[in-house]
ZAMARGU-4260 file (C-alpha; in steps of 0.2 Angstrom, whole numbers, plus 5000, padded with zeros to 4 digits):
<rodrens>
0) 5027/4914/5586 | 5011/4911/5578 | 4998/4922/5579 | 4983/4913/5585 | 4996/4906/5601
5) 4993/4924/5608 | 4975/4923/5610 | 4974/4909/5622 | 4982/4914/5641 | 4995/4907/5647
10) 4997/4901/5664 | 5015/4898/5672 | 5017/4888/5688 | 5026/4879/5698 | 5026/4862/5710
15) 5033/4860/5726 | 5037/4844/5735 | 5048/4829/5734 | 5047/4816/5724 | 5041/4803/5738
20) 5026/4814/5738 | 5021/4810/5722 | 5028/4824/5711 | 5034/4816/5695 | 5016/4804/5693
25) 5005/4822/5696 | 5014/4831/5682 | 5015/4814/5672 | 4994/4812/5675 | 4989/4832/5669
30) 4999/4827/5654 | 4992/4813/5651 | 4974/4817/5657 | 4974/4833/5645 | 4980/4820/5631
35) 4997/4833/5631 | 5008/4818/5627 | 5010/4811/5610 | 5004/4794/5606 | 5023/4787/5604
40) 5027/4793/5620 | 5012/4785/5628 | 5018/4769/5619 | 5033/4770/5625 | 5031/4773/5642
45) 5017/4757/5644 | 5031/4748/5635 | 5044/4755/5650 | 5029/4749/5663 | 5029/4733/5657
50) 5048/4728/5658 | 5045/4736/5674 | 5032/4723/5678 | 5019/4735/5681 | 5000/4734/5672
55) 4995/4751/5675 | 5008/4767/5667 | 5019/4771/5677 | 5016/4791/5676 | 5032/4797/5684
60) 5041/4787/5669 | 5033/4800/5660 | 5041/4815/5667 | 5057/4807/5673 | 5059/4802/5654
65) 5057/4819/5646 | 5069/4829/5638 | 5070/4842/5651 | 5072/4858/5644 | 5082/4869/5649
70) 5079/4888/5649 | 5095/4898/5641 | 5105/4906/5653 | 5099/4901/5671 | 5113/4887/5675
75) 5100/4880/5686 | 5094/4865/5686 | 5075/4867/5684 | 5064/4859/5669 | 5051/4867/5662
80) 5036/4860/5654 | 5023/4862/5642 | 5004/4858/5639 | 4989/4866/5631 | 4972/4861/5634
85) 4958/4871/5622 | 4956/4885/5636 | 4974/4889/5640 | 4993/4885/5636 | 5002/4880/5652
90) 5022/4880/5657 | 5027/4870/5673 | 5041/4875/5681 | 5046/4857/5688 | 5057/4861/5704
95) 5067/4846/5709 | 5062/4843/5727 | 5077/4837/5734 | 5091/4848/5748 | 5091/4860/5731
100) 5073/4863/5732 | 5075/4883/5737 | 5088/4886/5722 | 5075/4878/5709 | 5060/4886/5717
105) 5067/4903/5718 | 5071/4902/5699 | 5057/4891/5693 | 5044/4902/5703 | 5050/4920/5701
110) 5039/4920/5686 | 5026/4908/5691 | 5008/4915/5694 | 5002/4901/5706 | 5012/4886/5714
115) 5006/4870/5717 | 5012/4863/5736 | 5012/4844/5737 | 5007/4836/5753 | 5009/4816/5758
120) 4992/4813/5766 | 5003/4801/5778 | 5013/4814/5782 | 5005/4831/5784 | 5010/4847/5785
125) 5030/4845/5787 | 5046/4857/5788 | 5048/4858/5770 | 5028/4862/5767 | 5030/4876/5776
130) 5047/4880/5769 | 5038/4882/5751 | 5022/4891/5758 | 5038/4904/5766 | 5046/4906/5749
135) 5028/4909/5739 | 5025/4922/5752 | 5042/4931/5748 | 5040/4927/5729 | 5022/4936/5730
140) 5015/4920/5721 | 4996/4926/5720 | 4989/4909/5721 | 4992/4892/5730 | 4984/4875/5728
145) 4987/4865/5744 | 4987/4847/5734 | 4984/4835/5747 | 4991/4819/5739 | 4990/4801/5741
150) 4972/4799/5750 | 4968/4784/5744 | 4983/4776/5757 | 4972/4786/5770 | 4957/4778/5766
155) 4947/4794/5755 | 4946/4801/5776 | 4940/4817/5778 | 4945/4821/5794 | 4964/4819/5787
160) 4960/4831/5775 | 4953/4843/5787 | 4965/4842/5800 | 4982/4847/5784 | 4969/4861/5780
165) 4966/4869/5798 | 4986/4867/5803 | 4993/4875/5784 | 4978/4888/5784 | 4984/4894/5803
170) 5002/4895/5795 | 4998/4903/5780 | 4989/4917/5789 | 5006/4921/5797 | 5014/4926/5779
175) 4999/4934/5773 | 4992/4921/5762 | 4977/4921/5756 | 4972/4914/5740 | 4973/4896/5744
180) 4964/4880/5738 | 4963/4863/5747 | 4962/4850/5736 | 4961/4830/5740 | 4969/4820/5727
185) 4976/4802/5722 | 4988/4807/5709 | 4993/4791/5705 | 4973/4784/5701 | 4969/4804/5694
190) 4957/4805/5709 | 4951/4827/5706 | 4968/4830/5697 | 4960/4832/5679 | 4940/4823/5680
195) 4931/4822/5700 | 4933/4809/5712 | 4918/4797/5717 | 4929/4795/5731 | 4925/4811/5737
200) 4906/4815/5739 | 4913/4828/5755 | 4925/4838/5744 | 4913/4852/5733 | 4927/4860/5728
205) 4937/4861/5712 | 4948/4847/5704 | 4966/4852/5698 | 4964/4856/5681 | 4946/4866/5683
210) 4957/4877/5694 | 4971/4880/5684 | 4960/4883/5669 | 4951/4896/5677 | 4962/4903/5689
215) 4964/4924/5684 | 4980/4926/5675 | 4990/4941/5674 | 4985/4949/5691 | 5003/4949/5699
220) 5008/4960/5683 | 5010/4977/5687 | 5002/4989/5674 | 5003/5005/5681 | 5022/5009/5676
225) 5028/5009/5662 | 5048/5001/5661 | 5058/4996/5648 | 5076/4989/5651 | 5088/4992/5634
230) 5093/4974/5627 | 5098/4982/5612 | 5097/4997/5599 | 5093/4995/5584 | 5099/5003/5567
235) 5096/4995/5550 | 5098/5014/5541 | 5100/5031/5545 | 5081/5033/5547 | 5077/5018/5559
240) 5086/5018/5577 | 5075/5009/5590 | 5076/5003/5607 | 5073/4985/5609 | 5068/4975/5625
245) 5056/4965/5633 | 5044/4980/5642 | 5048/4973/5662 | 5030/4981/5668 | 5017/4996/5662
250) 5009/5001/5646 | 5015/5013/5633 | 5007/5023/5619 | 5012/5033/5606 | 5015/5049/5609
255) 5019/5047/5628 | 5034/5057/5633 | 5047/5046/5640 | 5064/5049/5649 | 5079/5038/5649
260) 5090/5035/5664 | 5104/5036/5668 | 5106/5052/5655 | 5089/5059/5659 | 5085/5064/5641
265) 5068/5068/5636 | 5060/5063/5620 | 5041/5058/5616 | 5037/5039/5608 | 5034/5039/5589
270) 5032/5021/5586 | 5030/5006/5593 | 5035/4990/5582 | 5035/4971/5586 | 5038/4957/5573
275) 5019/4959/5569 | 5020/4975/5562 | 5018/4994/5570 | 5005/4997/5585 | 4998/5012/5594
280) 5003/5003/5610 | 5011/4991/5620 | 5012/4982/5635 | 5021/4970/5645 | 5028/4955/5643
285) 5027/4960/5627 | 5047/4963/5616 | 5046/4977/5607 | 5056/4993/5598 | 5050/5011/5601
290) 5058/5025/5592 | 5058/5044/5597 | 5053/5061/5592 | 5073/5068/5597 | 5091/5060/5593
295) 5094/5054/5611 | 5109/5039/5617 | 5102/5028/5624 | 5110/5007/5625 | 5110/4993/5633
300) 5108/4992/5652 | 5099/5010/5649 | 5078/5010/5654 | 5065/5021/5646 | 5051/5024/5659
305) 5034/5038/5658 | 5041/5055/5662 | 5030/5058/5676 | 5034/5039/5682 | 5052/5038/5689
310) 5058/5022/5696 | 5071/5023/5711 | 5088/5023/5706 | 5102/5020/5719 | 5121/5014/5720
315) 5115/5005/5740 | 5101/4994/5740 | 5093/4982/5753 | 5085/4966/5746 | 5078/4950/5754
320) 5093/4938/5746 | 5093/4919/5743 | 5111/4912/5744 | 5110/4897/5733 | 5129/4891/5730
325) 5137/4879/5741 | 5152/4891/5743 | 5145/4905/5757 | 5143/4922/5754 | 5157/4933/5759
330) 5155/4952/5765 | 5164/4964/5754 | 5169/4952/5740 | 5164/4959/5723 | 5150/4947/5712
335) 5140/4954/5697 | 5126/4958/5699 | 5111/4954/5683 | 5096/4965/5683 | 5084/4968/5669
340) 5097/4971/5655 | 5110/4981/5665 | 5125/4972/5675 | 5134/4981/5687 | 5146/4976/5700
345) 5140/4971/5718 | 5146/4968/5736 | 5135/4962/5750 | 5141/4978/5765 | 5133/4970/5777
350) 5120/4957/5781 | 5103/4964/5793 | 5098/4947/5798 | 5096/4930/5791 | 5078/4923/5792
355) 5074/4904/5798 | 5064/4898/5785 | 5055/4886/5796 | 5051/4895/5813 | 5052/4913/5804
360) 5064/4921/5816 | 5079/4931/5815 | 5098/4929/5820 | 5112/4941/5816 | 5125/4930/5803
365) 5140/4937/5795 | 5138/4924/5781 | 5124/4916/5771 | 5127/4896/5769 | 5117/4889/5752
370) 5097/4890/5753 | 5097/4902/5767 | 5088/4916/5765 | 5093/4934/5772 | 5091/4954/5773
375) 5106/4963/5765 | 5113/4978/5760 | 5121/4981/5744 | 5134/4989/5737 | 5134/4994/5717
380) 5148/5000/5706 | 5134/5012/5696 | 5116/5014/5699 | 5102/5004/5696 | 5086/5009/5692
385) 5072/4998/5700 | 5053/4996/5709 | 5052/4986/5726 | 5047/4969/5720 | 5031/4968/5734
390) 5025/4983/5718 | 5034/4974/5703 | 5040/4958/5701 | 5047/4964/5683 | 5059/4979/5690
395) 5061/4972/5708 | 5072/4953/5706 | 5089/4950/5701 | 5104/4937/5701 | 5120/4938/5706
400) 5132/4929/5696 | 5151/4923/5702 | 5162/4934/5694 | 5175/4920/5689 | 5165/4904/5685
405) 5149/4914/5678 | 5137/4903/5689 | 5122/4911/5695 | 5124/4912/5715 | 5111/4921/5725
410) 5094/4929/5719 | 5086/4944/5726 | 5072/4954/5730 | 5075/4973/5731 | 5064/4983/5745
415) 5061/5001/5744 | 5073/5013/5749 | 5067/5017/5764 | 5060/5001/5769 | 5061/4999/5789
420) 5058/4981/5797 | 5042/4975/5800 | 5029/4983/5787 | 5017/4970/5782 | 5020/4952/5784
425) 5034/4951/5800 | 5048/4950/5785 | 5042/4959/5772 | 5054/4964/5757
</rodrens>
């Protein structure tokens, strides 16, 4: 990692929608409005338009012709993207939008800081717009762009415009969202995407990319507690033993006096080292080793958390769960469950309700078919130490992975142990 990569923020997000509603050609036009893509690639795709017979790029060539990357060890099918622009480093998480599109969002979003909701101007608010404002909602995205898409086939008509914003803001409301931006857009002509539309003298607002520049980063991170899942200890000599991870949420300093679960020992920090060298202090997402003042055991799967700061630890859990394999859940049958660095084995005890991710009710179910989305209960084979994700997103998701073909199957949101229906927002994890 270089060092000078670490002084510019970085902003994850996602993008919703199909490809009919232009997807692939807006990702292709921020790349190639904020000169992302290298100049072979450029040549390459006009060459690609031509034999295509078309005189303009084609900018979903663009995307569709990527590499996609995968990221290690999520067996789903999500691409994720890269761009920097002088003010920020950006990673996409490019959902595929079609029947699979709650599997990918789940996994491409969990992270993501803002999403991106594609609406066909011709079209409007449809079932799968409100689908992707739903899953936001129980993803705790903070912000959402409304990018209402394909205007210049409407004739730049304001009224259009309006009429998706009124009908998406009333919805939104409903799932308590609040940070959204309307935004009209061609992004096939790059009409607000990257530089302001002349077909638009009644939109003041932002374009895309000004947005996405300046949008506050790092707000969904919780800061107040300290965790630390155990991916490893190390021990190079006698002298050194540290405990390595990636720190899930909080700050920590020398000195602080820390506990590990599940033994309980007490100890206080004396160092704090990444690959940069030794600091007073540390924070997430940063991957870091801390040693300690006493001999404790402490290994993989294990947390270090503050003393004073105890997250809950239980062998039963509710969590709001998304079944994303084509074979149903099953009640009782025993999965593993992935969480921060421990893995434990799960069985779903019994299911509370299943919500219907386009009217918002609920109906009593027995079993969870793929891309439904459901209260359960869970049963663990040992504890697990977590926060409800609606306080931290680092402590409070996790997947469940098929025992026998290693595929990841559902992923979940924890509530807090004593969460009864209907605080908040009418579902609210």
């Amino acid at each position: 990692m270089h060092h000078h990569d670490d002084t510019i923020e970085l902003l994850r997000f996602s993008t919703c929608g199909s490809v009919d509603d232009g997807k692939s050609t807006l990702i292709g036009r921020l790349l190639y409005d904020s000169k992302a893509l290298h100049e072979d690639t450029i040549a390459a795709i006009d060459r690609s338009s031509k034999r295509a017979g078309k005189e303009e790029l084609d900018l979903s060539l663009v995307t569709d012709g990527l590499k996609d990357e995968r990221e290690q060890g999520i067996t789903i099918d999500v691409a994720y993207r890269y761009f920097s622009t002088p003010k920020r480093r950006f990673i996409i998480a490019d959902t595929p939008g079609h029947e699979q599109y709650t599997r990918n969002m789940i996994t491409g979003a969990s992270t993501a800081e803002l999403a991106i909701i594609l609406i066909d101007a011709r079209k409007g608010v449809l079932v799968q717009s409100r689908r992707h404002a739903i899953l936001a909602s129980l993803l705790r995205i903070p912000h959402l762009i409304v990018a209402i898409n394909k205007m210049d086939l409407v004739g730049w008509d304001e009224k259009i415009y309006n009429d998706i914003r009124a009908e998406f803001t009333d919805f939104a409301a409903r799932l308590g969202l609040s940070d959204l931006d309307f935004i009209p857009m061609s992004a096939l002509n790059g009409d607000n995407v990257v530089d302001r539309s002349t077909s638009t003298p009644w939109y003041q607002g932002p374009t895309l990319m000004y947005k996405l520049e300046t949008v506050a980063v790092g707000t969904s991170r919780n800061m107040e507690n300290f965790r630390l899942p155990v991916q490893r200890v190390i021990r190079p000599d006698l002298d050194y033993r540290g405990f390595a991870g990636q720190i899930a949420s909080g700050v920590v300093k020398v000195g602080d006096k820390i506990v590990s679960l599940p033994s309980g020992k007490q100890s206080t920090v004396k160092s704090i080292d990444t690959y940069e060298g030794s600091h007073p202090e540390a924070f997430t997402p940063q991957s870091v080793s801390i040693t300690l003042n006493d001999e404790i055991d402490s290994s993989r799967g294990d947390m270090l958390v503050h003393a004073h700061d105890v997250p809950h630890q239980s062998q039963e859990v509710t969590t709001t769960l998304c079944w994303l394999n084509e074979k149903a859940l099953v009640l009782n049958r025993p999965y593993w469950m992935r969480h921060n660095s421990r893995e434990v084995k799960a069985m779903v005890s019994s299911i509370d309700f299943r919500l219907d991710i386009n009217t918002l009710d609920r109906h009593d179910a027995t079993e969870l078919k793929v891309n439904e989305v459901a209260r359960v209960r869970l049963r663990l084979s040992a504890p697990i130490f977590y926060d409800a994700y609606a306080r931290n997103r680092g402590t409070g998701s996790f997947v469940l992975v098929d025992t026998g073909s290693n595929v990841t199957i559902a992923a979940g949101m924890l509530a807090a142990p004593s969460t009864e229906p209907g605080q908040g927002p009418e579902f609210a994890i």
